[in-house]
Every structure is written in structure tokens, then in C-alpha cells.
C-alpha positions as CSV (number, residue, x, y, z in Angstrom):
1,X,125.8,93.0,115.1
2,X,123.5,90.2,114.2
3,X,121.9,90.3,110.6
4,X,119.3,88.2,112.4
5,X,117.8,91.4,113.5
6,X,116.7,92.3,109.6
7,X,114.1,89.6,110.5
8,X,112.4,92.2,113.0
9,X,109.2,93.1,112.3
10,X,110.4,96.4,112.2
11,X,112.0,95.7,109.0
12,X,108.8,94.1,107.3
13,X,107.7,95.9,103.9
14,X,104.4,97.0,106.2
15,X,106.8,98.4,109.0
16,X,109.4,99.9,106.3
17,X,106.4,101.4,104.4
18,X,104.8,103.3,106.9
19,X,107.9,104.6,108.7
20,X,108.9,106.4,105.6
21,X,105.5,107.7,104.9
22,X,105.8,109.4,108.6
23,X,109.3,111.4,107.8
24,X,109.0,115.0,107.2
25,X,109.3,115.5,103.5
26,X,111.1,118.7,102.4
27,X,108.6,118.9,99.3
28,X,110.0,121.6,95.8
29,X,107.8,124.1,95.0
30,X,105.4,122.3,92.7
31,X,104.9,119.6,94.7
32,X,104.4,121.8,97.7
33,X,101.2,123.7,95.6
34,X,98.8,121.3,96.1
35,X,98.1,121.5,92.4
36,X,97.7,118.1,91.5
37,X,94.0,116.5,92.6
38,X,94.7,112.5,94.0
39,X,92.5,110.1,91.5
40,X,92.8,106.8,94.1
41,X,93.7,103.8,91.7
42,X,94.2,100.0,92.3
43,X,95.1,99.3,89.0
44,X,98.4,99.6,87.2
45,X,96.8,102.0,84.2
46,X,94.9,105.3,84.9
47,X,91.7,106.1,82.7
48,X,91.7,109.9,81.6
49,X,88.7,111.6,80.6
50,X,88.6,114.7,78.6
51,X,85.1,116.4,78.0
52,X,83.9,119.2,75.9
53,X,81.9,121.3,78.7
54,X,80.5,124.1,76.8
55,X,77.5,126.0,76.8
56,X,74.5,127.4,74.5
57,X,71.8,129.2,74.9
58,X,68.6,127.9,74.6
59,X,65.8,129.7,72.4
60,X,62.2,130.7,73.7
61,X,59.5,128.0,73.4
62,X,55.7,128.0,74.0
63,X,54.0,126.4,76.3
64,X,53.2,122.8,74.9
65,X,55.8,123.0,72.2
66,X,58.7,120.0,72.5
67,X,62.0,120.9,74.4
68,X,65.4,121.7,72.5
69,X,67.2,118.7,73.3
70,X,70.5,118.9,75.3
71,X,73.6,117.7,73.5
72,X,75.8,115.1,74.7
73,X,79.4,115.5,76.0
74,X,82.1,115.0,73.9
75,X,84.1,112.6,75.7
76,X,87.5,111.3,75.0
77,X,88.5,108.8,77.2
78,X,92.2,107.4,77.2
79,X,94.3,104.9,79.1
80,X,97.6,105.2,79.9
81,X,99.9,103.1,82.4
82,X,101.9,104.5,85.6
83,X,105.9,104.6,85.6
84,X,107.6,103.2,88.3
85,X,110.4,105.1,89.9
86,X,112.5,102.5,92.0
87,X,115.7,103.0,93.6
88,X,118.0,101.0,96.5
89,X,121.3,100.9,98.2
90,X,122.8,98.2,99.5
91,X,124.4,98.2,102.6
92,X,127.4,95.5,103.5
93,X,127.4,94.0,107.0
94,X,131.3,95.9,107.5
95,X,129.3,99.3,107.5
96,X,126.4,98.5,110.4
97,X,129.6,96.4,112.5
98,X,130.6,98.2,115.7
99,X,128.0,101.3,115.2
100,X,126.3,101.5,118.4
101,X,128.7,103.0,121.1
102,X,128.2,101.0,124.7
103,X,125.4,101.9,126.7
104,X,123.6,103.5,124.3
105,X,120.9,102.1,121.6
106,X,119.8,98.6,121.2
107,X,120.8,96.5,118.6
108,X,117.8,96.8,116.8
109,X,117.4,100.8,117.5
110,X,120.5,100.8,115.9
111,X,119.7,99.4,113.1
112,X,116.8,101.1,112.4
113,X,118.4,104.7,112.3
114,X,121.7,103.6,110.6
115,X,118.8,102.4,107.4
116,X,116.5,104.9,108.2
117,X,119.4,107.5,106.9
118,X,119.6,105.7,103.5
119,X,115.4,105.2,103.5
120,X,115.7,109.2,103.2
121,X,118.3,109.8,101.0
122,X,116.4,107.6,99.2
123,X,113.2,109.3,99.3
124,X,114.6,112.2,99.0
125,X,115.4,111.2,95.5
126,X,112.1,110.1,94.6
127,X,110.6,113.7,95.8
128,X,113.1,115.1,93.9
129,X,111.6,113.0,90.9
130,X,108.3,113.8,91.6
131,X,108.8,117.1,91.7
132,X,110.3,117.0,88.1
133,X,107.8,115.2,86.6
134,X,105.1,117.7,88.0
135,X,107.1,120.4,86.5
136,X,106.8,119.0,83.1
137,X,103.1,118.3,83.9
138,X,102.5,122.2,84.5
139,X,104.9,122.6,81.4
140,X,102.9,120.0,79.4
141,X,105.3,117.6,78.7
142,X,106.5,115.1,81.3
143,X,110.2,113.8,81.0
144,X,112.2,111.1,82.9
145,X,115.4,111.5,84.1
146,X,117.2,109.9,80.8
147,X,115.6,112.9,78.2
148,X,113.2,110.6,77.1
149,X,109.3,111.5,77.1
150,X,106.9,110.0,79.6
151,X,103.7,111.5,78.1
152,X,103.4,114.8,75.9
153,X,99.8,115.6,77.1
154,X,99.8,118.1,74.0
155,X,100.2,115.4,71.9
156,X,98.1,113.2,73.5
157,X,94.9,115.4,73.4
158,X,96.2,116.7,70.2
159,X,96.7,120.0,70.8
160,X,98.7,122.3,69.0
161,X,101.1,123.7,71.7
162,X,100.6,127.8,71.5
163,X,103.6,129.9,70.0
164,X,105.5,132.0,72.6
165,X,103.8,135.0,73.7
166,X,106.3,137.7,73.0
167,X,106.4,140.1,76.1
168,X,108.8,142.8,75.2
169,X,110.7,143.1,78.1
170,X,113.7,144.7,76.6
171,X,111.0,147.7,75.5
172,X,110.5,150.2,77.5
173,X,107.1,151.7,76.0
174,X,105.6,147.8,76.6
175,X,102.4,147.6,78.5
176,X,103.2,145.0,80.8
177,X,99.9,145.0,82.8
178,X,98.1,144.6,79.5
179,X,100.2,141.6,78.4
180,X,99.3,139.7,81.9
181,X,95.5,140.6,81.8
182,X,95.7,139.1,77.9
183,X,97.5,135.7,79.5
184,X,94.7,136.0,82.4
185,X,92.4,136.2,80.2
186,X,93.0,133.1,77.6
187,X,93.7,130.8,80.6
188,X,90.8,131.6,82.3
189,X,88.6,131.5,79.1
190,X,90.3,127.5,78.2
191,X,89.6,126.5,81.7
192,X,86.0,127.7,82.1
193,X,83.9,125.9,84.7
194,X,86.8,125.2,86.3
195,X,87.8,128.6,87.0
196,X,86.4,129.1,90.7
197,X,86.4,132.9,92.6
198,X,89.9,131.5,94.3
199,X,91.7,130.4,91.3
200,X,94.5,132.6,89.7
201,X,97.6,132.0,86.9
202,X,100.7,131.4,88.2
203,X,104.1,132.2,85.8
204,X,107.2,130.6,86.7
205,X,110.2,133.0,85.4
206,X,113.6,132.1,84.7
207,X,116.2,134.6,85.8
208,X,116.3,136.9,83.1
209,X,112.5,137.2,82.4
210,X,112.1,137.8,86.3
211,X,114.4,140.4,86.5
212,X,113.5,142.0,83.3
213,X,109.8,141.9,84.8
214,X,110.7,143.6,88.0
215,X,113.1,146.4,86.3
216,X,110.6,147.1,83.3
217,X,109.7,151.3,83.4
218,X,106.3,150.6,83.1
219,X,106.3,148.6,86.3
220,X,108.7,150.4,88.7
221,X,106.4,153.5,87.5
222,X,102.8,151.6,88.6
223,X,104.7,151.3,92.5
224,X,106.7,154.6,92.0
225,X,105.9,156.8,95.3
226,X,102.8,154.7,96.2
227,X,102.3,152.5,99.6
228,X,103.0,149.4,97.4
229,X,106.6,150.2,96.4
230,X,108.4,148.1,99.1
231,X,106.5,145.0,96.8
232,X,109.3,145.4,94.4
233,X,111.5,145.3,97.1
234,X,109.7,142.5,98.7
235,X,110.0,140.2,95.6
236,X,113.3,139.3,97.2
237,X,112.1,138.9,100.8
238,X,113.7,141.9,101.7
239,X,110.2,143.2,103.7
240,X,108.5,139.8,104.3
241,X,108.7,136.0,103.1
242,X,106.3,134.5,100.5
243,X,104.0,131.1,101.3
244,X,106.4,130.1,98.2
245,X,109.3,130.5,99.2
246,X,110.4,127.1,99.2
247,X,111.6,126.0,95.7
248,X,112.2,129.7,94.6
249,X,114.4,132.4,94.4
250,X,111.4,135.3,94.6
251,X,107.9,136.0,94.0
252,X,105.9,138.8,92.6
253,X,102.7,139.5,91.7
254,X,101.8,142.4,88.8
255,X,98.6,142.4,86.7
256,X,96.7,139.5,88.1
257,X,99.4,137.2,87.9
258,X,102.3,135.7,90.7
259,X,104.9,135.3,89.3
260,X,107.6,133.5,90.5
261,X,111.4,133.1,90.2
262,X,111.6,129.2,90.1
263,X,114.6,127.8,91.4
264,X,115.7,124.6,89.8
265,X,118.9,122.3,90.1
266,X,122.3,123.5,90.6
267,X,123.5,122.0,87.5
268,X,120.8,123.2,85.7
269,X,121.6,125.2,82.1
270,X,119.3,127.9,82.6
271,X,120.4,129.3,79.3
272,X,120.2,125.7,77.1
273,X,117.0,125.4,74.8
274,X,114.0,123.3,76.2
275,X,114.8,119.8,75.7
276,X,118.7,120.6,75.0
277,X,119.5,118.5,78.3
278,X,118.0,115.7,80.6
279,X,118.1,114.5,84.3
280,X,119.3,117.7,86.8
281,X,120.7,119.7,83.8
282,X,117.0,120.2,82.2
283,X,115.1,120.7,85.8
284,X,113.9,124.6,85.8
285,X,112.8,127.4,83.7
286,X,115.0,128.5,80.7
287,X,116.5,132.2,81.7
288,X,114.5,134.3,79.3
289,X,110.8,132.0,79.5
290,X,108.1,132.1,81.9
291,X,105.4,129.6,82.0
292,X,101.9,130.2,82.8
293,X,99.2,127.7,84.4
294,X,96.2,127.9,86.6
295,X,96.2,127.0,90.2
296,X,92.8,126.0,92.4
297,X,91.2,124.8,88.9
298,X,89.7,121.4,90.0
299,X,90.7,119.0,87.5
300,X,93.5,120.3,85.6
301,X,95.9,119.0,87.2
302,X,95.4,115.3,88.5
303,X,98.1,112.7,90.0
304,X,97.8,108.5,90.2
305,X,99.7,106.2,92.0
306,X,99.4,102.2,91.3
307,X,99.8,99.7,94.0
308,X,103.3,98.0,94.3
309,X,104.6,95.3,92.4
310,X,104.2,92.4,95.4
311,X,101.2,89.8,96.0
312,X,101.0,92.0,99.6
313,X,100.1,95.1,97.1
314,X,98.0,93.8,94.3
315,X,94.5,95.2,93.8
316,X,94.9,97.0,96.6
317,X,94.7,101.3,96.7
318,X,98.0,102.6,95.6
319,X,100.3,104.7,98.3
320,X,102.6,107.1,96.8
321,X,105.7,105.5,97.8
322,X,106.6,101.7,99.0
323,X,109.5,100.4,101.3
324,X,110.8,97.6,101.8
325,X,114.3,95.3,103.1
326,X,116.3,92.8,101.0
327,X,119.1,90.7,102.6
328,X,121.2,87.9,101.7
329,X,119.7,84.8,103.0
330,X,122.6,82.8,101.8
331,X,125.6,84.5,103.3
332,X,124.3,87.7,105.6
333,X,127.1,89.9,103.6
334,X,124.6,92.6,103.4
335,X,121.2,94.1,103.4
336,X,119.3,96.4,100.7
337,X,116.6,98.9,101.9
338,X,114.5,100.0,98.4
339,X,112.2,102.3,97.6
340,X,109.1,101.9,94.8
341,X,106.2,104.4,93.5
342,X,104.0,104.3,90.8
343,X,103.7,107.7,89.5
344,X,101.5,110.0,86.5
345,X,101.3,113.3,86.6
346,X,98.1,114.3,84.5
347,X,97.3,117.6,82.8
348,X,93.7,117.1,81.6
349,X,93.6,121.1,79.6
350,X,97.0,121.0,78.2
351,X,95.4,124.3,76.3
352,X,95.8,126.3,79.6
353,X,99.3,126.6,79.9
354,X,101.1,129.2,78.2
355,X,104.9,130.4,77.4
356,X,105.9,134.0,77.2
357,X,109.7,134.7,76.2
358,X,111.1,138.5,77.3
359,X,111.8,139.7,74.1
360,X,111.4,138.3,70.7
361,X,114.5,137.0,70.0
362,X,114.9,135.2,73.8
């Protein structure tokens, strides 16, 4: 095997960059939403505008009398810089030796797919990122891997983060329906003009809240004996498959609201206080929680990506993710392929999102 081949073309940041942007990513659930609008930067910091959009009425006039003057927007505009998620593996020349069995690739073909298997593991792991920054985007608060905070958009906006709506699961007397049409209702009235005739709330449940949900009297009794009662059922894909399936354990929809049963990590303590635990350990939804945002509310959800870090990238539009080869010119010992991306994940109405717990002491 000849490390002169890393000199290919193939191998050239351009080349490496736009073969992974052509693999088919196996997005998680958030990322798979389409929640998050794409604000096109070329800078390294992404400019954030919050507006106060109400309304008044305006009072009868005469003819010939002067106009009631409009008010002005209150703006607040803020700056904040991307993160850069980076990540490599380097590769000795012992591991690519004696790979391609005679009479079969090229050199060169070879080469390719032996890197292109650690360009995807690789990018796998920056999806995987992405994904769990989105979910503390929709949760209002988005972590990195370590524990630390990226950007508490509550904070930022200075919001006061709404108490725990107290659904009273464990009650069997509790209104469910009218709990969900209260949530509907306070998200929809913080979003406003952004509500549109397709948007809707979505909850992501832990375990216990989901099942709680599903099980509650009042709602096995609203299916009981009625065409709809294989829903229950099909919150488990027992009658058909959900569009979001991917990224959850099952969906169901009750009072205005689909709610889902978010799967996240393996290792991750579904039973541990928010912000108990970081990287895998802290990616879901705490057992007895649910979490409410709006979906198809243009502007509420907004995502930047900054161009790469090289003279080949500057002031150019950023790509979500950037490829490219190292190798060692001095002693061809090994090779490095790495992957880069500039990443924030924006909630503009941090006010919109909401937290319900199953029962008061959850």
C-alpha cells in the first residue's frame, strides 16, 4: 500500500467534504423534525433577534383628524458565537497494509472505503451531538457533552423558566384532556403569529409519565368501546407505525397534543434529576417529565453553522459538517481523517416550552 495515494484528489478537504455530506445519515428524532429553520451564516457569530410582535386596536377617527401612530418593535438583538464540534482518528499505515484481497479493488478504491468507515463512525458522532444539543434547544437549555452550559436561552432572554405543570397522573378523577388543552392553549398564546393552521405542541414523555398517560381512567374511558380504541393500542405500533418512530419508543396523541415516548441513550439515568449527569448519561427525558414545544412555528426554532476553520473556508457560507485528511509528511506512519462543524441551536421564544411532571411529587 502506498501512502502516496493520500495525495489523491480523492482525499482533498473538497473531495472528503462532499463524500460525507452524500452518506445516508440515520438522523434522532429531533433532528429528524425539521424543527430547526437554517439561518445561512459566513461568519463565526450568529446575530439573534427577539421582537415584541403584539397587537392593539386602533380607536375610531374622523375624517381629516391625524392617524394614531404605530409603535415600534421592541427589538433585542444579541450576538453569540458558534461551538465547534471536532473529532478524528488516526489511522497507522499497519491497519490499511495487505487490505485489498487480489483481484479485487484498486489501491486507491481501497483506501477510500477502509477511511470512509471511520468518516462515518465519525459522523455518526457528530449527529449524535447534534441531536443532543437540539434536545436541549427544545428543552431550553443547551449542554455539551462535559455538563457544562452552551447557552441557557432562558437566561439569555431573561425569562423566568415556568414551574412544572403538575398533571396528576397518579389521580384517577384528573381531567387529562383539560390539562393538555390548558398546555395547548399557553403555547399557542406565547407563540402568536407564529402559530400557523398546521402547527401543533408536541410533549416528549419519559417512561413513567408515558405510561401513566396511556393507563390514566379518564383516558382509556374517552377510547373505551369506540372505533378509536386500537389508538391505545397503536401507541406501541401494535396496529401501524408512527412518521416518529425513529428516536422513540411510542407515540400518542390525546387532547391536541402528540405525545411521544422519547428514547434516549442507553446509559441514560432516566430516573437522575435534570442536570444530575452529562454526556450519554443526561441524553433523554427524566422518567416522570414531559416536555412541551411547538412544531411548524416559523422561527422558534432556528440553527447556524459557521464556515470551517481553513483559508479554503473563510467568509464563505457555512456547511454543517467539514472533512478533511491529515498524514505524516515526515514518516508516512499514518493518516488522520477529521471531522469539523460549527453548530447553535437557537430557541428564539424560550417562553413556549413547558414541563409537566405526573404527579406532584415526580
Amino acid at each position: 500500500m502506498h501512502m502516496d495515494i493520500f495525495n489523491d484528489d480523492a482525499f482533498s478537504a473538497t473531495s472528503m467534504t462532499t463524500a460525507i455530506e452524500t452518506y445516508e445519515y440515520q438522523p434522532g428524532l429531533i433532528s429528524s423534525m425539521n424543527l430547526f429553520d437554517n439561518v445561512p451564516i459566513a461568519t463565526t457569530t450568529v446575530s439573534v433577534e427577539k421582537r415584541g410582535n403584539g397587537f392593539e386596536l386602533i380607536p375610531t377617527t374622523l375624517r381629516g383628524e391625524p392617524l394614531a401612530e404605530g409603535r415600534r418593535d421592541d427589538r433585542n438583538i444579541r450576538m453569540f458565537p458558534t461551538r465547534r464540534i471536532a473529532k478524528g482518528h488516526t489511522l497507522q499505515a499497519s491497519e490499511i497494509q495487505n487490505v485489498r484481497a487480489f483481484g479485487t479493488e484498486s489501491e486507491l478504491e481501497t483506501a477510500i472505503g477502509y477511511v470512509a468507515r471511520y468518516q462515518q463512525r465519525l459522523m455518526r458522532e457528530v449527529e449524535a451531538t447534534w441531536e443532543f444539543m437540539r434536545l436541549g434547544a427544545v428543552f431550553g437549555k443547551v449542554m455539551d457533552a462535559s455538563g457544562s452550559v452552551v447557552v441557557d436561552w432562558f437566561n439569555e432572554w431573561t425569562i423566568t423558566r415556568p414551574a412544572a405543570i403538575d398533571f396528576a397522573l397518579d389521580t384517577a378523577g384528573t381531567n387529562v384532556e383539560q390539562k393538555c388543552r390548558d398546555v395547548l392553549r399557553r403555547v399557542q398564546d406565547v407563540v402568536d403569529e407564529r402559530w400557523l393552521p398546521n402547527s401543533s405542541v408536541v410533549g416528549l414523555a419519559g417512561d413513567s409519565f408515558f405510561d401513566k398517560l396511556t393507563g390514566h381512567a379518564k383516558v382509556t374511558d374517552t377510547y373505551l368501546n369506540q372505533s378509536q380504541a386500537n389508538t391505545l393500542n397503536r401507541a406501541f405500533g401494535v396496529a401501524t407505525q408512527s412518521g416518529f418512530r425513529a428516536g422513540s419508543y411510542a407515540t400518542f396523541e390525546y387532547g391536541g397534543i402528540l405525545f411521544i415516548n422519547y428514547k434516549g441513550s442507553k446509559t441514560f439515568k432516566k430516573t437522575d434529576a435534570e442536570g444530575d449527569n452529562s454526556g450519554k448519561e443526561a441524553f433523554g427525558v427524566r422518567s416522570t417529565r414531559c416536555k412541551f414545544f411547538p412544531i411548524n412555528a416559523p422561527g422558534v426554532f432556528q440553527e447556524a453553522f459557521a464556515p470551517g476553520e481553513s483559508f479554503e473556508w473563510a467568509n464563505t457560507i457555512g456547511r454543517p459538517v467539514y472533512s478533511l485528511i491529515l498524514r505524516d509528511k515526515d514518516r508516512d506512519f499514518w493518516m488522520r481523517p477529521e471531522v469539523y462543524s460549527y453548530p447553535l441551536f437557537i430557541c428564539t421564544v424560550p417562553e413556549a416550552l413547558f414541563e409537566a411532571k405526573e404527579s406532584a411529587s415526580a
